[in-house]
C-alpha positions in Angstrom: 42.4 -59.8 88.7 39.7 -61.7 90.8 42.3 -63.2 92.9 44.2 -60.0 93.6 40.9 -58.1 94.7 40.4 -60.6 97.2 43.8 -60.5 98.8 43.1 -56.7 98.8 40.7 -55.0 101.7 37.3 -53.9 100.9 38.2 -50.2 102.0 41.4 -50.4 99.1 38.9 -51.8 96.2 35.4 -49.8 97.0 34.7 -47.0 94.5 34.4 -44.5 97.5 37.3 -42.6 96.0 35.6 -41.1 93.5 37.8 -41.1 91.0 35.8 -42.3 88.3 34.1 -38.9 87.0 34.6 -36.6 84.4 36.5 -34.4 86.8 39.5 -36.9 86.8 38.8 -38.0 83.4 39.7 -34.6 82.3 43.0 -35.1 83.8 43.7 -38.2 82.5 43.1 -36.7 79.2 45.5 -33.6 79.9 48.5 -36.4 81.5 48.1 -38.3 78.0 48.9 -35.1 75.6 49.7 -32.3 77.4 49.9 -28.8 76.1 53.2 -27.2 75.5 53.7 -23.9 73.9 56.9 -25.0 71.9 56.9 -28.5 72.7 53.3 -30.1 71.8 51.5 -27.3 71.0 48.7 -29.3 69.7 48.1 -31.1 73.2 45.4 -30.7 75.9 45.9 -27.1 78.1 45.3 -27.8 81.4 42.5 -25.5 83.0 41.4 -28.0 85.7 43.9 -27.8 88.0 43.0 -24.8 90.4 46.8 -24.0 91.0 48.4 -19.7 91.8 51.2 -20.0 89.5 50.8 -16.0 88.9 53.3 -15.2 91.9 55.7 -17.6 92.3 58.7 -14.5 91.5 57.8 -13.0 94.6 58.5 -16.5 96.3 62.0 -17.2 94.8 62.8 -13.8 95.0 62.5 -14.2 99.2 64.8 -17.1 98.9 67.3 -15.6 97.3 67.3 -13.2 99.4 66.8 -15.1 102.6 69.2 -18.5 101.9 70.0 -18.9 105.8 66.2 -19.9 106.0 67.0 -23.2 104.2 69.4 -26.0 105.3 69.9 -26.7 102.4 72.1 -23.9 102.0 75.7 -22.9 103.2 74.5 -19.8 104.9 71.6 -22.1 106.6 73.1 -25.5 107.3 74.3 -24.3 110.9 70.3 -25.3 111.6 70.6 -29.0 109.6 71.3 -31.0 112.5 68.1 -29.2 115.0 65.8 -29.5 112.1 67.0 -33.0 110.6 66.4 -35.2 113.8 63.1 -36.1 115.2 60.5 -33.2 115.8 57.1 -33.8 118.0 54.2 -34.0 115.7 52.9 -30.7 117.2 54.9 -29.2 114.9 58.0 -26.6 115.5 56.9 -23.4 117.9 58.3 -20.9 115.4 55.9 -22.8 112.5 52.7 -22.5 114.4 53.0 -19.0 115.6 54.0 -18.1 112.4 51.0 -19.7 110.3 48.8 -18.4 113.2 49.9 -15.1 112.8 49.5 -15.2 108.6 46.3 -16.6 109.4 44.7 -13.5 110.6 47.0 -11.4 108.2 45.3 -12.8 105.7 41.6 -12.5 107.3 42.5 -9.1 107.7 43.8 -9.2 111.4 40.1 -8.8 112.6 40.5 -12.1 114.7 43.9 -13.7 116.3 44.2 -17.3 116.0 45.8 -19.7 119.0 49.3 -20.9 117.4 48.4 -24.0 120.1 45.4 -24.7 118.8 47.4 -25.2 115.4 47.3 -28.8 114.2 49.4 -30.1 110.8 48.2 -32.3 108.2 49.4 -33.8 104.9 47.6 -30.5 102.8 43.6 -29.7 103.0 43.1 -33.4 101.5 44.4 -35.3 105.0 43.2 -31.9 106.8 39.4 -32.7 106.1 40.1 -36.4 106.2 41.2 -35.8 109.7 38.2 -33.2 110.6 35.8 -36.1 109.5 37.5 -38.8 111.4 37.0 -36.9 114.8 33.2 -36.0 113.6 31.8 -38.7 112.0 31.2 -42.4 112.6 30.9 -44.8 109.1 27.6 -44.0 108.3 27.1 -40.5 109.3 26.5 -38.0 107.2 27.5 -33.8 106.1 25.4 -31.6 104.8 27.4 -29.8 101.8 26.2 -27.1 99.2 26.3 -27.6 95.7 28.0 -27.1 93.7 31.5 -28.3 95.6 34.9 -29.5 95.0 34.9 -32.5 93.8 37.6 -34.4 95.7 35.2 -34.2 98.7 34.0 -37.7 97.8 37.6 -38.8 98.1 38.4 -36.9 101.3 35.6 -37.5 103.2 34.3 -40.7 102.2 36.6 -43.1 101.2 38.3 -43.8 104.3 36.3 -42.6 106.9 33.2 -43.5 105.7 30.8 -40.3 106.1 28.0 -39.6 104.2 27.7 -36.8 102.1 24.1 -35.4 101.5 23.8 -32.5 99.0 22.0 -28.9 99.6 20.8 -27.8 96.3 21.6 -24.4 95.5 20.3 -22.9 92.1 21.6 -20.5 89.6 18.4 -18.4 90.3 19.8 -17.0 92.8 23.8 -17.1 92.1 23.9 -20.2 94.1 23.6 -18.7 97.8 23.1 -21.2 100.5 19.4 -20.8 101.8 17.9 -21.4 105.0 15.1 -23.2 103.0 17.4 -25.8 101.1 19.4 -26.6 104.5 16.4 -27.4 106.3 14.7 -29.7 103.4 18.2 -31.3 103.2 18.0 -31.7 107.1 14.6 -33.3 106.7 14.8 -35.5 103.8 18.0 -37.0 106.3 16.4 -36.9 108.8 13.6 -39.1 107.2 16.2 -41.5 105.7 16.9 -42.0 109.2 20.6 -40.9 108.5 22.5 -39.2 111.3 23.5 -35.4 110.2 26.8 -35.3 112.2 27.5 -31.8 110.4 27.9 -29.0 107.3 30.8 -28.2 105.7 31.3 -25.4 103.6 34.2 -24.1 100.9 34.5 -19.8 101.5 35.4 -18.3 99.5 33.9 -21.0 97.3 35.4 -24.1 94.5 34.0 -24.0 92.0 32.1 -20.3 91.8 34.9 -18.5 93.1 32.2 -16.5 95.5 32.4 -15.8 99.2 29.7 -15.7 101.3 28.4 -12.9 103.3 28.1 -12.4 106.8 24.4 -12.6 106.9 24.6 -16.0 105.2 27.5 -16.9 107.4 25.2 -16.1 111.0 22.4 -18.2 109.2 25.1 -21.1 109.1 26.4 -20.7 112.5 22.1 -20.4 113.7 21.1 -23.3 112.0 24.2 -25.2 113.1 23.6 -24.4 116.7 19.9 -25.3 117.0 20.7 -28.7 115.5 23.5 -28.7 117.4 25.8 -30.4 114.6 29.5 -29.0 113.3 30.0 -26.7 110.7 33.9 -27.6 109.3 34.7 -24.2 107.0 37.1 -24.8 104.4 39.1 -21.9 104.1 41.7 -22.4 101.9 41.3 -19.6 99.0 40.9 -16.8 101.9 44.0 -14.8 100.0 42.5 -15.3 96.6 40.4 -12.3 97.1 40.5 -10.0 94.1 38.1 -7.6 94.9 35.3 -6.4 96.6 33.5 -7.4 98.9 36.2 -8.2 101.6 36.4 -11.9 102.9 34.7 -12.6 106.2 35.7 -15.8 108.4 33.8 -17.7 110.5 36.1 -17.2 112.7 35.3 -13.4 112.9 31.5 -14.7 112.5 31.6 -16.6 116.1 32.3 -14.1 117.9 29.8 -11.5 117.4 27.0 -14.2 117.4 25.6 -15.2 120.9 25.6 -18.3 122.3 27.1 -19.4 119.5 28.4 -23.3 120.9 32.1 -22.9 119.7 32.5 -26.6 120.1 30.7 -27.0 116.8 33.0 -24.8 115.1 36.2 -25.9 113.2 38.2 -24.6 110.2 40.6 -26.8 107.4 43.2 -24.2 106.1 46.4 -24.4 103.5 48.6 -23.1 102.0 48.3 -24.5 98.9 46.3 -21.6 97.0 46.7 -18.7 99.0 50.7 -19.0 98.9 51.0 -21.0 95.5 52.6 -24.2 97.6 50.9 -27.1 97.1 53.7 -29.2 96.8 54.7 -28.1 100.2 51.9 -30.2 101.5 51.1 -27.8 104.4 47.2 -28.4 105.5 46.2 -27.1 108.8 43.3 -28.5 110.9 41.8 -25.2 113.7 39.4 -26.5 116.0 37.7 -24.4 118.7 36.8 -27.8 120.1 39.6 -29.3 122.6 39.1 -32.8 122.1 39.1 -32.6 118.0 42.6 -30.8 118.6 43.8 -33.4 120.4 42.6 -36.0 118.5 44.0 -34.5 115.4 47.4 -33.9 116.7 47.1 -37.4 117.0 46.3 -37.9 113.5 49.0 -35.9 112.3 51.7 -38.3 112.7 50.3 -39.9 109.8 50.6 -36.9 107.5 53.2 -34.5 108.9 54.7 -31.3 107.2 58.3 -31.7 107.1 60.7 -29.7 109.8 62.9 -28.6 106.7 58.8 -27.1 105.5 58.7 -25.8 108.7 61.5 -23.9 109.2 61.8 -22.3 106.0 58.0 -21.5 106.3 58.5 -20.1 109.5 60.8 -17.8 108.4 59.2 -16.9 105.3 55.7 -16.0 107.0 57.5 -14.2 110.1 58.6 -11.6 107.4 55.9 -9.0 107.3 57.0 -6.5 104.9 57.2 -9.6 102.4 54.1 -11.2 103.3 52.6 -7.9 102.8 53.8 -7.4 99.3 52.8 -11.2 98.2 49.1 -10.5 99.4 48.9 -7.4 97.7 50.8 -8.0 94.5 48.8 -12.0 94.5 45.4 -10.0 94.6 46.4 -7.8 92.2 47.7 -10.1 89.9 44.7 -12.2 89.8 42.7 -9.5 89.3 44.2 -9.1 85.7 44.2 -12.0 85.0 40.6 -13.0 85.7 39.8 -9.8 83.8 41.8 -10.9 80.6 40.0 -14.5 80.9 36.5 -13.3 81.6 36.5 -10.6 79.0 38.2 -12.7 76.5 35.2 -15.5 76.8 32.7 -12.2 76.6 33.7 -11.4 73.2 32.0 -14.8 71.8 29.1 -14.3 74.1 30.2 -16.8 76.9 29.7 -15.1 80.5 30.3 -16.1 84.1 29.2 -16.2 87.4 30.2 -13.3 89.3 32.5 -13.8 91.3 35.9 -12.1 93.1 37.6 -14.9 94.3 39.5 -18.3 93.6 41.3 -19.3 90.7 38.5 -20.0 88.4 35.6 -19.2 86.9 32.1 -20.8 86.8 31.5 -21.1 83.3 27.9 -20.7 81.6 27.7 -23.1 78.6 24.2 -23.3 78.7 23.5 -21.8 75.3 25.9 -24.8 74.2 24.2 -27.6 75.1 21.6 -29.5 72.7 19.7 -30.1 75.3 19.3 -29.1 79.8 20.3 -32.4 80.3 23.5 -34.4 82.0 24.1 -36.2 79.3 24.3 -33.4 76.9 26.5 -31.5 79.2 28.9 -34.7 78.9 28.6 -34.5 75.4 29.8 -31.1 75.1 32.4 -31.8 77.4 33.8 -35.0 75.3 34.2 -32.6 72.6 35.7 -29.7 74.4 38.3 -32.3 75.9 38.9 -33.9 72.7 38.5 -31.5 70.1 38.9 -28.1 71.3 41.8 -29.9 74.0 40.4 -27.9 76.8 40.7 -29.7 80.3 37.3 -27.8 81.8 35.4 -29.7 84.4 31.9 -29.8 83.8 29.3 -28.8 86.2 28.4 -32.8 87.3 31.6 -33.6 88.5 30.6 -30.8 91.4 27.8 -32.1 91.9 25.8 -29.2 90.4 22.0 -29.8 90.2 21.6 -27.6 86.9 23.7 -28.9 83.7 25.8 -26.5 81.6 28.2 -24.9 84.0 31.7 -25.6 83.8 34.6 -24.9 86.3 37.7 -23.1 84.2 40.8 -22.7 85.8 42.5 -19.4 84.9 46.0 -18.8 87.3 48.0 -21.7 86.5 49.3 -20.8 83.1 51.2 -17.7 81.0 49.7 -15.1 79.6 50.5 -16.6 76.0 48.4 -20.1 77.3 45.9 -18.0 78.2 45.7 -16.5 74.8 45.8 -20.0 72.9 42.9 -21.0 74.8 41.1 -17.9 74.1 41.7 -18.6 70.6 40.3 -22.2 70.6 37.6 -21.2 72.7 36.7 -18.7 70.1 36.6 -21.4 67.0 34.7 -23.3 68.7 32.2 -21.3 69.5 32.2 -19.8 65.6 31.6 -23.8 64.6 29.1 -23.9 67.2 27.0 -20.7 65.8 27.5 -21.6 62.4 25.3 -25.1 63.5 27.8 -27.7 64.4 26.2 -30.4 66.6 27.6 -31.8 69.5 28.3 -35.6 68.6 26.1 -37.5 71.5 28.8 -39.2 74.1 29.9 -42.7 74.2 27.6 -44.9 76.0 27.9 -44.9 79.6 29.6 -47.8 80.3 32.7 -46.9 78.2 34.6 -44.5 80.5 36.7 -41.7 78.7 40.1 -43.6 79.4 39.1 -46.5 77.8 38.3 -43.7 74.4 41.3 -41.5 74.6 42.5 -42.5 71.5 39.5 -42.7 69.4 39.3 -40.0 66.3 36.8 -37.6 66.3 35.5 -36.8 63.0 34.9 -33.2 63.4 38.2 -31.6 64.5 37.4 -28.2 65.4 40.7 -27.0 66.0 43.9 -25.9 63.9 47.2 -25.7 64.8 47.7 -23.0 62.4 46.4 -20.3 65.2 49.5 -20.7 66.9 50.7 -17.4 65.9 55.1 -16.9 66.3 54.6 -14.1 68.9 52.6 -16.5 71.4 55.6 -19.2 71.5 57.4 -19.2 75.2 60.1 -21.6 75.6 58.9 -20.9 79.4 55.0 -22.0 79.3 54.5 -24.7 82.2 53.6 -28.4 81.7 52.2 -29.4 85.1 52.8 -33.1 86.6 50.4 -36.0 87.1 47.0 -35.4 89.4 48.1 -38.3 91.0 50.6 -36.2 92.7 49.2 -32.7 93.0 47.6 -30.7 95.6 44.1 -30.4 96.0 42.5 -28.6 92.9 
C-alpha cells in the first residue's frame, strides 16, 4: 500500500476530498442495505440524497409526446448524424438560448440572461470547480456561511486548492448571514494573513432550505464590492420554491445596486434539482466577468454536456406551455410533500427550521442529544443510521457551529417511504421519551465503514410496522453516491 501511494500524486492521495465524514458515511451505510419497500424492507431509507423525484411523470410524459426531440428515436434519428459528430465546446446555439431563456423563467423573468455568456460544465460539482479555478490561486481562500453543503470541501478544495474559511451563522437568528459575522470572518483571515479571493453563497440554501432576502442579498453585493473580492452564488434550487416569499437572484440584485463592480459577480447553475436531472450532468457556469467566461469555456472541454443532452434539452426547455406546467405542478408538489413530512415529525414533538425551499428540511434534534456537544450529536446519529436505518446527515458534516441539527431529505422517495420513515421516526422517539440512552459512539479513530457490521444491542426498530397497505412493488432504490449528482 506504501509503494502504491508513492507511485500516486500527492493531489490523488491528500484527504482534500472530504470524503471521510459522517455525510458520506451515511451513504455508505444506505449503499450496504438499502431500503426497499418489497424487497429489503428492513434496510437503510435513503434521506441524504437531496434528489426531485416528485415530478419525473411530467418529464416522460414530454417524451412521449415529443420522440423527434431524441435521436434515439425513429421519428428523431434524421438529427443523429448533426448531433453525433464533433460539437464546439461552447455548446449547441439552440442549448444555450434555451437554458438562458429557462433561466429567467425560473427567476421569474425579472432579469434576461446572455445565452453567450452561457458556459457548460460536468453538473454544479465541475461548475464550482471551474468558478474556483478562474478565482483562486492554491492557497487562497472563500468566505462561506454555515451551515453549507458539504461537498464544497470536495469541489472547491481538492483540486484547486482554495481555502475555505467559515462565517458562523447561529440558530438565534434562523441562520441569516450578518454583516457582523462576514466582517470578523474577514478579519480573523485577514490576520492569518490568508488572501480572501471571495464569498460564495447556496440561495435558496443546502441544508436549511431558506432563501435569502433582498436586503441581505445588497449587504452581500456591498460588502463584496468594498473588499472588492467575488461573490460566486449557487443557484441551483431556484425552482424548489414552494412558497412564499418569492425567490430573488443576484442577478436581479446587481442591477438595482449602484456601482455595483459586476466583474465580481458570477453564478453556478443546474439542472439537477430544479428539473430532477442529475444524471444529465448539466452544470452551468454565468459570469458577468469576460475573462472568467472565457476561461471557463476553456475548462469545459474537460466536462462537457453531451450534444445528444443538448438537443433533447433544447427542445424540452424551448416548450413553454410545458415548462410552465412542470414549474407549477414541481412547486406544488413539494409543497405537499414537505407538509406531510414536517407535520408528520410535529406529531412526536420534532420541529424544523422554517423554510420554503429545497428538498429538505433542517431538522432540530436538539432535545435528543445527551449532551450540546459534537460528539453526542455523532452519537445520536450512529444510532439513527444503525438502528432506526435512517440515512440523515447530521449538522457537522455542514459544518454547522451548533450540534443537533440534521439535514432530512424529503423528495426523493414515495409517499409510502415517506410513511415508513415516519413510523420509525415515531418509535424512536417513544424509546427515547420513555429514557433510552444514546450508546456513546465508537472512538474516533474507527470510522463508521470499518463498524457497519457491528450489532447494536438496543434495536429500536421492528419490522412488524410494515403494514400490507404501505407495500409498492414501485418504491425506488437509488444507485451508489459515487455516481450521483450533487446532493
Amino acid at each position: 500500500m506504501m509503494g502504491n501511494h508513492q507511485l500516486l500524486s500527492k493531489m490523488a492521495t491528500n484527504d482534500e476530498h472530504g470524503e471521510k465524514s459522517l455525510y458520506f458515511d451515511g451513504w455508505k451505510a444506505y449503499d450496504n442495505n438499502p431500503f426497499h419497500l418489497t424487497k429489503n424492507p428492513a434496510g437503510v431509507i435513503q434521506m441524504g440524497l437531496a434528489e426531485n423525484q416528485l415530478a419525473f411523470d411530467l418529464i416522460e410524459d414530454w417524451i412521449k409526446k415529443n420522440p423527434e426531440a431524441s435521436i434515439c428515436s425513429r421519428e428523431g434519428v434524421k438529427a443523429f448524424r448533426d448531433v453525433a459528430i464533433f460539437q464546439d465546446y461552447h455548446g449547441l446555439p439552440e442549448f444555450r438560448n434555451a437554458v438562458a431563456k429557462f433561466m429567467g423563467r425560473v427567476r421569474g423573468d425579472k432579469v434576461k440572461f446572455d445565452p453567450d455568456r452561457i458556459v457548460m460544465s460536468g453538473g454544479a460539482t465541475g461548475a464550482n470547480e471551474t468558478i474556483m479555478f478562474c478565482l483562486a490561486d492554491r492557497g487562497d481562500a472563500f468566505l462561506v456561511p454555515t451551515p453549507h453543503y458539504p461537498a464544497f470541501d470536495r469541489d472547491l478544495r481538492w483540486r484547486v486548492g482554495a481555502k475555505l474559511l467559515p462565517v458562523i451563522c447561529e440558530s438565534s437568528n434562523n441562520f441569516q448571514i450578518t454583516k457582523q459575522a462576514l466582517e470578523e470572518a474577514y478579519d480573523k483571515a485577514m490576520e492569518a494573513n490568508i488572501r480572501v479571493k471571495g464569498l460564495i453563497i447556496t440561495n435558496p440554501s443546502n441544508p436549511l432550505g431558506t432563501i435569502l432576502d433582498r436586503a441581505t442579498l445588497e449587504t452581500l453585493v456591498s460588502f463584496i464590492n468594498r473588499k472588492k473580492i467575488h461573490l460566486v452564488c449557487d443557484e441551483i434550487y431556484a425552482a424548489t420554491i414552494f412558497r412564499g416569499p418569492e425567490f430573488v437572484s443576484i442577478s436581479e440584485v446587481v442591477q438595482e445596486v449602484e456601482c455595483c463592480n459586476m466583474d465580481l459577480i458570477h453564478i453556478v447553475y443546474s439542472l439537477s434539482k430544479d428539473m430532477g436531472l442529475p444524471g444529465f450532468r448539466v452544470g452551468i457556469v454565468y459570469s458577468y466577468n469576460d475573462g472568467v467566461v472565457s476561461c471557463s469555456r476553456k475548462m469545459s472541454s474537460f466536462g462537457l454536456v453531451s450534444s445528444q443532452t443538448q438537443h433533447l434539452l433544447a427542445s424540452m426547455l424551448s416548450d413553454d406551455d410545458f415548462v410552465g406546467r412542470f414549474l407549477t405542478e414541481s412547486s406544488s408538489r413539494l409543497a405537499k410533500r414537505h407538509k406531510l413530512f414536517t407535520e408528520g415529525l410535529q406529531q412526536v414533538g420534532i420541529t424544523c427550521l422554517n423554510s420554503n425551499a429545497g428538498l429538505f428540511c433542517w431538522m432540530d434534534l436538539r432535545p435528543l442529544l445527551n449532551e450540546p456537544t459534537i460528539d453526542a450529536e455523532t452519537a445520536l446519529w450512529h444510532v439513527i443510521i444503525s438502528d432506526v436505518k435512517l440515512n440523515v446527515s447530521p449538522g457537522s458534516s455542514f459544518h454547522c457551529s451548533e450540534p443537533g441539527w440534521f439535514r432530512v431529505c424529503f423528495a426523493n422517495m414515495d409517499d409510502p417511504t415517506v410513511e415508513v420513515a415516519l413510523v420509525r421516526i415515531r418509535k424512536f422517539v417513544d424509546q427515547k421519551k420513555g429514557g433510552g440512552e444514546v450508546a456513546p459512539p465508537p472512538q474516533k479513530k474507527k470510522r463508521l465503514e470499518e463498524n457497519l457490521r457491528l450489532s447494536f444491542k438496543a434495536r429500536i426498530y421492528d419490522d412488524s410496522v410494515l403494514s400490507p397497505h404501505l407495500l409498492s412493488p414501485h418504491s425506488p432504490m437509488a444507485h451508489s453516491p459515487m455516481v450521483r449528482a450533487r446532493t
